[in-house]
C-alpha positions as CSV (number, residue, x, y, z in Angstrom):
1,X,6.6,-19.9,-21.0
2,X,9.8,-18.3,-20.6
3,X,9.4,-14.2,-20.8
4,X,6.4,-14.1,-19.7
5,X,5.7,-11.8,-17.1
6,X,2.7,-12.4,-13.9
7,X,1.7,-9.8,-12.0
8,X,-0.3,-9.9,-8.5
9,X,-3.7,-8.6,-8.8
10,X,-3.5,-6.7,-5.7
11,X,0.1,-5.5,-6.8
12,X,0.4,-1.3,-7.6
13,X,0.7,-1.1,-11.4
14,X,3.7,-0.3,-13.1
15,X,4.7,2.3,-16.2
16,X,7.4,1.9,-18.8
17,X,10.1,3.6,-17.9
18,X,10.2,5.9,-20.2
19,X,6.5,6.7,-21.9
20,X,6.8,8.4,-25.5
21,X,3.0,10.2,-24.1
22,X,4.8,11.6,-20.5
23,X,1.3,13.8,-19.7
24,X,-2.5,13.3,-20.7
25,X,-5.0,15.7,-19.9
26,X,-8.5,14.7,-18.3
27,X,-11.1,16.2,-21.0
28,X,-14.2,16.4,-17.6
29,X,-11.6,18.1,-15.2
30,X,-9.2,19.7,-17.9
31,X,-6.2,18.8,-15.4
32,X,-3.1,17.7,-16.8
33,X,-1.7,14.2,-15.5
34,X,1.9,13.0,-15.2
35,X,1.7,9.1,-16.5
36,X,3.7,7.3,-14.3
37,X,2.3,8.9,-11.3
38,X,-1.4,8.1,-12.8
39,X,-0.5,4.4,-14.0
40,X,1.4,3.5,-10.4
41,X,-1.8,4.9,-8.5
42,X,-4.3,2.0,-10.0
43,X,-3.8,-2.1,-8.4
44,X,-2.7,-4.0,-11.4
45,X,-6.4,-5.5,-11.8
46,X,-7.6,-1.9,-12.0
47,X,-5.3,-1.0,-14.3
48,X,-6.5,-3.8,-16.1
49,X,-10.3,-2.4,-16.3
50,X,-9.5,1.0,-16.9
51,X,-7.2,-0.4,-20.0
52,X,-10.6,-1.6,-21.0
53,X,-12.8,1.5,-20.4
54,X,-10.8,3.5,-21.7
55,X,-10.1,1.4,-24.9
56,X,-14.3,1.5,-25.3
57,X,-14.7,5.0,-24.7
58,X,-12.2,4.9,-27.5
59,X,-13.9,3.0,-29.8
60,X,-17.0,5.0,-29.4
61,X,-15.0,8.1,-30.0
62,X,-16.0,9.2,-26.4
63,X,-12.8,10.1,-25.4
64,X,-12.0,10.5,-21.8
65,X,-8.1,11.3,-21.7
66,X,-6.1,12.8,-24.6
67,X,-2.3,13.2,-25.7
68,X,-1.4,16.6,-23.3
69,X,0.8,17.4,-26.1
70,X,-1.7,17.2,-29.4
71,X,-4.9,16.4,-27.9
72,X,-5.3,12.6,-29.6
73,X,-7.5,10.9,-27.6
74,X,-5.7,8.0,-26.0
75,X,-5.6,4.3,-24.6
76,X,-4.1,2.5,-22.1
77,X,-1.7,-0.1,-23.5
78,X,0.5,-2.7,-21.8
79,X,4.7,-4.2,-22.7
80,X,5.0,-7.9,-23.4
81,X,6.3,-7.3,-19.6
82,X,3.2,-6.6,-18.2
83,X,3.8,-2.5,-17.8
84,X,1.5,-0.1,-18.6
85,X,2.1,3.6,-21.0
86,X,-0.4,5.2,-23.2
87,X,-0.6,4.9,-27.2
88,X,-2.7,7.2,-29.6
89,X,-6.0,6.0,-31.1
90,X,-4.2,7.8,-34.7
91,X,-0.7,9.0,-35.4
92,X,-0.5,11.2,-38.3
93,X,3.2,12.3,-37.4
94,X,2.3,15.9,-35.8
95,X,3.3,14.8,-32.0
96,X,6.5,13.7,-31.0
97,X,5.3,10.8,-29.2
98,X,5.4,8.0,-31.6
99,X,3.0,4.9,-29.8
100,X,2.4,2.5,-32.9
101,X,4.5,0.3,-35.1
102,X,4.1,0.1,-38.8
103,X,1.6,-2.8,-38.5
104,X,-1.3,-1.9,-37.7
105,X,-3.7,-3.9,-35.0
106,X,-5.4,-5.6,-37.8
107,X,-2.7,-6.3,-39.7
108,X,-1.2,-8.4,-36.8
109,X,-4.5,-10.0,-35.9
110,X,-4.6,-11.5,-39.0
111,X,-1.6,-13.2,-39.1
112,X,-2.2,-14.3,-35.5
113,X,-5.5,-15.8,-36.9
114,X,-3.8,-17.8,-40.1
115,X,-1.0,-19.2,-37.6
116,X,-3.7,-20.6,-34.8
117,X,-7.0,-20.7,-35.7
118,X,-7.4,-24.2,-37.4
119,X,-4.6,-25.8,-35.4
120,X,-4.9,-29.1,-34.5
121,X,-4.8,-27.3,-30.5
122,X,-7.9,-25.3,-31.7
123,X,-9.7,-28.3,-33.1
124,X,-9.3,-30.6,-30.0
125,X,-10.3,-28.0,-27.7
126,X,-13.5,-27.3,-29.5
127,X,-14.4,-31.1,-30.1
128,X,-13.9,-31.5,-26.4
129,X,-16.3,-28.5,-25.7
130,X,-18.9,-30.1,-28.2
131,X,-18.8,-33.4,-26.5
132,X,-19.7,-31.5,-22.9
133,X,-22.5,-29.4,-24.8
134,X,-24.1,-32.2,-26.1
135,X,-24.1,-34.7,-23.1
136,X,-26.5,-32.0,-21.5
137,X,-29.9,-32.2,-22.9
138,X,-30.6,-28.7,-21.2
139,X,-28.2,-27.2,-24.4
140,X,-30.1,-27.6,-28.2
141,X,-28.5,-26.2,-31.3
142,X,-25.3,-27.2,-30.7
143,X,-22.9,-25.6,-33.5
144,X,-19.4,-25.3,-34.4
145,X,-18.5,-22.6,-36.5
146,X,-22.0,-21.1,-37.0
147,X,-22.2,-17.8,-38.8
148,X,-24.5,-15.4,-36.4
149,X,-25.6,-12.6,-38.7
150,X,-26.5,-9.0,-36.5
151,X,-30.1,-7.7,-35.9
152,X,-32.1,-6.0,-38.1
153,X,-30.6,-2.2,-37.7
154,X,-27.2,-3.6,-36.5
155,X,-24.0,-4.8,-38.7
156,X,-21.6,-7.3,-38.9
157,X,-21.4,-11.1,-38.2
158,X,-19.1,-13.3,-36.2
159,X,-18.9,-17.1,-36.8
160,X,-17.9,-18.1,-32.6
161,X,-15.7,-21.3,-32.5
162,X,-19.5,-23.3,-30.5
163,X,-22.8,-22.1,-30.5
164,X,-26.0,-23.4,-28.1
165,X,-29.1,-22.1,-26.8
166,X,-30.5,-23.1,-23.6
167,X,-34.3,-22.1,-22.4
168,X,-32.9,-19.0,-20.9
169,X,-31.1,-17.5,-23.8
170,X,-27.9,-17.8,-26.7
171,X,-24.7,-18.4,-25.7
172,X,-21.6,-18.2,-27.8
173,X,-18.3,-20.2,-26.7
174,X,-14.9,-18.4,-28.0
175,X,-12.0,-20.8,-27.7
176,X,-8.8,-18.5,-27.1
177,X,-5.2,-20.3,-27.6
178,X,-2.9,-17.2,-28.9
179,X,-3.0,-13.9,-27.3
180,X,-5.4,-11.2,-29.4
181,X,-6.0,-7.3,-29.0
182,X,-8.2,-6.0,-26.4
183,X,-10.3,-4.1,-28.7
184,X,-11.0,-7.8,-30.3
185,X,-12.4,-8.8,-26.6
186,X,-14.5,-5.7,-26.7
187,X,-16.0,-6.1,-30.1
188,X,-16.9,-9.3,-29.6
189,X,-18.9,-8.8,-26.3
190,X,-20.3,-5.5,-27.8
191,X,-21.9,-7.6,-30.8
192,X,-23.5,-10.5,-28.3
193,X,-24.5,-7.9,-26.1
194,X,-26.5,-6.2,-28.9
195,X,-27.5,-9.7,-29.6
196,X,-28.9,-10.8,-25.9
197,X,-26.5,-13.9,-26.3
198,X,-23.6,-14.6,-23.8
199,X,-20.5,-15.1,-24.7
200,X,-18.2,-17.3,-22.7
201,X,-14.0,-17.3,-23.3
202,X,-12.6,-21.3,-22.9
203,X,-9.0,-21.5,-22.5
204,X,-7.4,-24.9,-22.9
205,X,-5.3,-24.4,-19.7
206,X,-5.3,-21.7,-17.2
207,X,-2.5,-21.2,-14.0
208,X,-2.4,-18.0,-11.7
209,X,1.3,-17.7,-12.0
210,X,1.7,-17.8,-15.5
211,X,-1.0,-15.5,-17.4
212,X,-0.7,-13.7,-20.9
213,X,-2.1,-10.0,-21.3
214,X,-5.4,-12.0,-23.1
215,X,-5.7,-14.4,-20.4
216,X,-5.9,-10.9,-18.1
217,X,-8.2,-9.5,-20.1
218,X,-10.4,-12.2,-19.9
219,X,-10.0,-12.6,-16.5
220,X,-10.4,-9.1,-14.8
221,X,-13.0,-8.4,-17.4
222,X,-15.4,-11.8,-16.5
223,X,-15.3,-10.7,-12.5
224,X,-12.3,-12.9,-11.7
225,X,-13.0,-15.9,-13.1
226,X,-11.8,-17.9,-16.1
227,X,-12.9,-21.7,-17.6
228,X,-10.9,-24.2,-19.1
229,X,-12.4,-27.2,-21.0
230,X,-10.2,-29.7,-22.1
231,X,-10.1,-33.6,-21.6
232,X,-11.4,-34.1,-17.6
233,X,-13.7,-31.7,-17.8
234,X,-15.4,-33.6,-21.2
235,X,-15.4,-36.4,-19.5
236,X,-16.7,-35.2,-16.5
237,X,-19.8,-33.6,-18.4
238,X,-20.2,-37.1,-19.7
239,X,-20.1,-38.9,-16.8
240,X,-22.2,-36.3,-15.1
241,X,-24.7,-35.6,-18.1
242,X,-24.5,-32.2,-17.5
243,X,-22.3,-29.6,-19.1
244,X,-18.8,-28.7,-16.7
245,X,-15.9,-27.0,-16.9
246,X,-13.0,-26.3,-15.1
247,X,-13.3,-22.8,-13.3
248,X,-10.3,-20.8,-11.7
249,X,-11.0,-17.4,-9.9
250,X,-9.7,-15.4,-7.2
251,X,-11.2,-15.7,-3.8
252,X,-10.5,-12.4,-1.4
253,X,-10.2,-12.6,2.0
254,X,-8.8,-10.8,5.3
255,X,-5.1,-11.1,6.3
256,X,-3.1,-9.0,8.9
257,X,-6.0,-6.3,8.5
258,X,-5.9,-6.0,4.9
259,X,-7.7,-8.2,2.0
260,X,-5.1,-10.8,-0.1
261,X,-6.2,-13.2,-2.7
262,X,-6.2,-16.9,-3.0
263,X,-6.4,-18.6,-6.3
264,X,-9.2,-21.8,-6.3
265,X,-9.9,-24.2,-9.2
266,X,-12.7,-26.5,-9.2
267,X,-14.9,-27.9,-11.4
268,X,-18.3,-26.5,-11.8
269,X,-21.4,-27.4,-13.1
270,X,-23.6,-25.3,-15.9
271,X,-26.2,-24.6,-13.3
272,X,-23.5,-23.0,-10.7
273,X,-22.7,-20.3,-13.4
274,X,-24.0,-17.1,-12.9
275,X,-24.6,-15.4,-16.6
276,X,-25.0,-11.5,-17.3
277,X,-26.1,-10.4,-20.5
278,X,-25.8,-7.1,-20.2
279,X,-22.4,-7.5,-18.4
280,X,-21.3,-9.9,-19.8
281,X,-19.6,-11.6,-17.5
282,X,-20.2,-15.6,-16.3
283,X,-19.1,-16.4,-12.7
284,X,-18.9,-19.4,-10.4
285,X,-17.4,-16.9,-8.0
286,X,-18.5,-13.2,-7.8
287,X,-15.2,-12.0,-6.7
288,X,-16.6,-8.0,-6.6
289,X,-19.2,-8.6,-4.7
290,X,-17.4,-11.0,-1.8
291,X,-14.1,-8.1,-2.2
292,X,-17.0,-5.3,-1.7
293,X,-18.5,-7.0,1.7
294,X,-14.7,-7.6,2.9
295,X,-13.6,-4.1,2.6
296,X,-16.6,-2.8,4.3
297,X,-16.0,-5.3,7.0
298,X,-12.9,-4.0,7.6
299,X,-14.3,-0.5,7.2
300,X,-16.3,-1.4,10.1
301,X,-13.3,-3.6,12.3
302,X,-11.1,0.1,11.6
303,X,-14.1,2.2,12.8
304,X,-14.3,-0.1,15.5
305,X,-10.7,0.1,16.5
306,X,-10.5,4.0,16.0
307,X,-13.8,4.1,18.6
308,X,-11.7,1.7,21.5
309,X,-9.3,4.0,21.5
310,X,-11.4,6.8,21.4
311,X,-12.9,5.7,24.3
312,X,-9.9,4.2,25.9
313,X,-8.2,7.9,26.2
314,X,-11.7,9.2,26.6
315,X,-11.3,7.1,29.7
316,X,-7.9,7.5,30.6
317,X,-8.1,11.4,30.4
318,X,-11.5,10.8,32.4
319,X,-9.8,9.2,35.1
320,X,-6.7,11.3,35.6
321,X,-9.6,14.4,35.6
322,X,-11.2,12.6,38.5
323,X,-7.7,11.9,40.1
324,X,-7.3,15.8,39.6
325,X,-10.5,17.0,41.0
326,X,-10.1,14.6,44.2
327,X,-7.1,16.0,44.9
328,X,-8.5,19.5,44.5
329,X,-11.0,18.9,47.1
330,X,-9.1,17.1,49.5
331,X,-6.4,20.0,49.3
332,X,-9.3,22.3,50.5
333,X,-11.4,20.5,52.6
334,X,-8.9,18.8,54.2
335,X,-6.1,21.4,55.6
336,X,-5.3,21.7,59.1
337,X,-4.8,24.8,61.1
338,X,-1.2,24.6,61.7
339,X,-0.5,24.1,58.5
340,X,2.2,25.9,57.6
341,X,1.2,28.9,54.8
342,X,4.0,28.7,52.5
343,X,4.7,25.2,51.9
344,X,1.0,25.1,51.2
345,X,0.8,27.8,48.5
346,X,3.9,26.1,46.8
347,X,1.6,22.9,46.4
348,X,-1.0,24.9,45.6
349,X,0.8,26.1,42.6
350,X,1.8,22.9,41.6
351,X,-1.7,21.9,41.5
352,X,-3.3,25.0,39.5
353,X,-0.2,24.3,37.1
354,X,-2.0,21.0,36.5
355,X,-4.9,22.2,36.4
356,X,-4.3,24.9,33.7
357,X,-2.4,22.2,31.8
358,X,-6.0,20.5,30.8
359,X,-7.6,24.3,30.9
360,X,-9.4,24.4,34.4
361,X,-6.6,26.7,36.8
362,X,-7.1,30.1,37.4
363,X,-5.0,32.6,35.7
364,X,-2.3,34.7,36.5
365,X,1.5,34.5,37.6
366,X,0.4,34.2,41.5
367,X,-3.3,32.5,41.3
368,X,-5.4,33.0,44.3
369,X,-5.4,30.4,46.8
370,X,-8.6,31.8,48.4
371,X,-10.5,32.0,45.4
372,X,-9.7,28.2,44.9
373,X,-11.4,27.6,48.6
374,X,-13.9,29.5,48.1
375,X,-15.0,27.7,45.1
376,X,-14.6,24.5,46.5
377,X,-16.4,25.6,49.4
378,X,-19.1,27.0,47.3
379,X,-19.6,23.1,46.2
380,X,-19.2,21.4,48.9
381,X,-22.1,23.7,50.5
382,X,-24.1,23.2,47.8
383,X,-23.6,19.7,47.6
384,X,-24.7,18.7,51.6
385,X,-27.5,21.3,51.5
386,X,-25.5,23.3,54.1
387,X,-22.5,25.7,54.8
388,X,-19.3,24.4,54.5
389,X,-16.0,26.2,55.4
390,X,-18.2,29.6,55.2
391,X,-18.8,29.7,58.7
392,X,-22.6,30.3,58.6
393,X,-25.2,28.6,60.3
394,X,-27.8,27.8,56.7
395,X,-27.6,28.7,53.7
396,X,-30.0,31.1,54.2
397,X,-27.4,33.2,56.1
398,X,-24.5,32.1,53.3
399,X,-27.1,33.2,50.3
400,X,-27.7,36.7,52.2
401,X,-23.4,36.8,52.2
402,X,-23.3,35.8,48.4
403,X,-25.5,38.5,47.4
404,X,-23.4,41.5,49.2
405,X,-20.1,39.8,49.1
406,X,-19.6,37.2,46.2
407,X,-22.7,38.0,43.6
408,X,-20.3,36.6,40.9
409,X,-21.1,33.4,42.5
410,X,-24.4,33.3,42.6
411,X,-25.7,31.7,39.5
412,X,-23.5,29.2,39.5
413,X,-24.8,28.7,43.1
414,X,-28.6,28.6,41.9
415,X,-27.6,25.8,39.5
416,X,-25.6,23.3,41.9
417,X,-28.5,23.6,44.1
418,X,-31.1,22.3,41.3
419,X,-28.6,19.7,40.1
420,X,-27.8,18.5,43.6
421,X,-31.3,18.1,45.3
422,X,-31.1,20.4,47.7
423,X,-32.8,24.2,46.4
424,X,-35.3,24.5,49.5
425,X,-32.5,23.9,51.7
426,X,-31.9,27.4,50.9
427,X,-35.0,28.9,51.9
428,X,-36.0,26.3,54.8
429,X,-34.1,28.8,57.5
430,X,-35.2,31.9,55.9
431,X,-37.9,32.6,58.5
432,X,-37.9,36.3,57.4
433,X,-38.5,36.1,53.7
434,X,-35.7,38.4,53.6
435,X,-33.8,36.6,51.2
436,X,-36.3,35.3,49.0
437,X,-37.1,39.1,48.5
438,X,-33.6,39.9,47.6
439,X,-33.7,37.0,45.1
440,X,-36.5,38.5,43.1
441,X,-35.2,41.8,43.4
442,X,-31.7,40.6,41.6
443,X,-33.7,37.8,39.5
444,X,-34.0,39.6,36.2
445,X,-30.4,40.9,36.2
446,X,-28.7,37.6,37.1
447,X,-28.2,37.1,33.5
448,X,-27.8,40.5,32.0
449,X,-25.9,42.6,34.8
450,X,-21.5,41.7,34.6
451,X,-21.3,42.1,38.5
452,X,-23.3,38.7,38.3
453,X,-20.9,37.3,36.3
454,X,-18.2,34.9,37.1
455,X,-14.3,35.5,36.1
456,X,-13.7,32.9,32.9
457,X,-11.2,31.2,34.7
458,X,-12.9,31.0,38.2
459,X,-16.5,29.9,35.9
460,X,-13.9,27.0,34.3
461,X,-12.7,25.8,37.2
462,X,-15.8,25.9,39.1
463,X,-17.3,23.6,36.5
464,X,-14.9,21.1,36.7
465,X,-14.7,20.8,40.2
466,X,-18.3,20.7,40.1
467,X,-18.3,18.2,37.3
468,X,-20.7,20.6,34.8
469,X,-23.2,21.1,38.2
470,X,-22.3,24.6,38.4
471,X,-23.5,25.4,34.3
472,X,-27.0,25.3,33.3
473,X,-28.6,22.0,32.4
474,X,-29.0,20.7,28.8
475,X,-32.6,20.6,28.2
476,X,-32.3,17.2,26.7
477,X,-29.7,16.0,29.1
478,X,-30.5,16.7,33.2
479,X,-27.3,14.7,34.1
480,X,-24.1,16.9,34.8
481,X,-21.3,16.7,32.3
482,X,-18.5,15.1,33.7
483,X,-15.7,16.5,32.2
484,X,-17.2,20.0,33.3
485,X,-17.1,21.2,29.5
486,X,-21.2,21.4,29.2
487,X,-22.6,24.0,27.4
488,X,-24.1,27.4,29.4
């Protein structure tokens, strides 16, 4: 065990530190990549699964990435210390980016195959897995060292370590004890693929914090999850009659707002395993699909969050608005005749300063106390359905004023009636008709004719005193907008 080197799953990957292959170009985008940047943006157990894809693609001489430098299509590899760089699928000595030793993959794989594949470890590990077969009844054909010759139209063979067939289909057990090349992983699920058989890794012994590069491969490329068969789990499968093994996967969950792993080992039963031909993949645990709920749960629980506090300072601004506009009003409505004129427009600018600083004061270097009254009286008229600090008797005598004096103020004045109830107080005194008349008269220009029209800054704060009564309502929404920003 000593050397070997563990990474976290969840950990961000990590490059040599100094890749022969420092850029690859994306062939779909045509971008240029620097290495280390692209390796340390992938977890380690994506790093993992692109090593894989891209090692396919490879295979298939679909090439996704290629050398920036002489345009071989490339691979991910991976140091005996668990970092990642790129190596060429070829070297014919034209780059200067040398990625592969004299040996060659197969070269290698063969001694790796004389040294461990008739040990005595082999050989226990695949009786063990024959006696769980065979206590099953569900499992016929049980075979060591069966030759499986390819389909009509395909080629090759493979001899897998235990064969079975259930009613649901072929499997093929591969018992791995020395670490192999990835494209060996890939062949051999390629073949059972094309075959409709499964094919299911057993490792003698498995531990999360001591994995070699062939115990990842397996692992990130089976959805998480590993077996182990060895001497309890035989005996368990013949104790039980049915076939078990020992299973270790990850299990995500949700800590301090993010998703960590756990690591859980139990034994489980033939008829717990979930089996993907086409994938190839056989879980006790699917790992992507819990991962996959998690992080939209916390998708959710951070959408969530985001909308409290929306509507926390939607609230808070909502409330110091309201402060604001009560303070407005009461500065108006409230002043006393002896009040002193000076000390009255100082607090007066004080307030419009506020004001302006959420976009509702008037304008201007000296803004014009009597245009904030007569605004607020404007309201406050409209509001109790008769004048208020005008000095008329109805509002039949204060809409006669508004169209000689004030016709800026008028439409703004037609709306606050409608919004607050009380239109035919303005025609209830108007024993004449006189004023109705005018109103038609002026009707088709109220919209069209600028002397009818309200200064930006007086319309603004008008609005928000008025809390949006003073605009035209929405047609889908009659209620007043109480920030005072509707639409006109």
């Amino acid at each position: 065990m000593v050397g070997n080197t563990t990474v976290d799953p969840l950990a961000w990957a990590s490059a040599v530190t100094k890749p022969e292959i420092a850029t690859v170009r994306n062939l779909r985008t045509g971008h240029v990549l620097d290495v280390r940047r692209l390796i340390r943006a992938f977890r380690y157990e994506h790093a993992i699964l692109l090593r894989q894809s891209l090692k396919a693609l490879v295979k298939r001489d679909e090439a996704r990435l290629v050398c920036a430098t002489c345009g071989v299509p490339i691979y991910l590899a991976c140091s005996t210390t668990k970092r990642f760089f790129f190596r060429h699928r070829y070297e014919d000595g034209s780059c200067p980016a040398v990625t592969r030793t004299e040996l060659s993959e197969a070269d290698i794989r063969a001694m790796k195959y004389r040294g461990a594949q008739e040990s005595a470890a082999h050989k226990r590990i695949k009786e063990f897995l024959l006696r769980s077969l065979s206590a099953d009844p569900r499992f016929k054909d049980v075979a060591s060292e069966k030759t499986w010759k390819a389909s009509e139209g395909l080629s090759g063979l493979r001899r897998p370590d235990v064969s079975a067939r259930t009613d649901t289909g072929r499997l093929a057990f591969e018992v791995q004890l020395s670490t192999t090349f990835l494209d060996v992983v890939l062949s051999r699920k390629e073949f059972y693929r094309a075959e409709g058989a499964a094919l299911v890794w057993i490792l003698p012994s498995f531990h999360p914090s001591y994995r070699r590069m062939t115990d990842d491969d397996i692992f990130f490329g089976n959805n998480s999850n590993v077996f182990v068969v060895d001497e309890k789990s035989a005996a368990a499968s013949e104790a039980a009659g049915t076939f078990i093994m020992t299973c270790w996967y990850r299990k995500p969950l949700i800590q301090g707002g993010e998703i960590v792993d756990e690591w859980a080992e139990r034994q489980v039963r033939w008829d717990e395993v979930t089996v993907d031909v086409d994938r190839q993949t056989i879980v006790a645990f699917d790992y992507g699909q819990e991962a996959a709920r998690l992080r939209e749960e916390l998708r959710v629980a951070r959408l969530e969050m985001i909308a409290a506090a929306e509507a926390a300072e939607w609230q808070a601004r909502e409330d110091r608005e309201n402060e604001l506009r009560e303070q407005v009003l009461r500065f108006v409505l409230n002043v006393s005749h002896d009040e002193d004129h000076l000390p009255r427009h100082k607090a007066w600018l004080l307030l419009n300063d506020r004001l302006r600083s959420i976009g509702y004061g008037l304008d201007g270097e000296y803004p014009d106390l009597q245009t904030a009254n007569r605004v607020v009286h404007l309201i406050e008229s409209a509001r109790a359905g008769k004048p208020v600090g005008f000095g008329y008797r109805s509002l039949a005598e204060l809409g006669h004023h508004l169209i000689h004096q004030h016709p800026e103020l008028l439409l703004a004045f037609g709306h606050m009636l409608r919004r607050f109830g009380t239109k035919e107080a303005l025609y209830r005194d108007d024993q004449t008709g006189k004023l109705k008349a005018k109103l038609e008269a002026v009707r088709a220009d109220l919209l069209h004719d600028p002397k009818y029209r309200m200064a930006d800054d007086q319309e603004r704060l008008c609005a928000f005193l008025s809390e949006g009564a003073s605009r035209k309502a929405r047609p889908d929404n009659d209620n007043p907008d109480r920030s005072g920003r509707a639409a006109a």
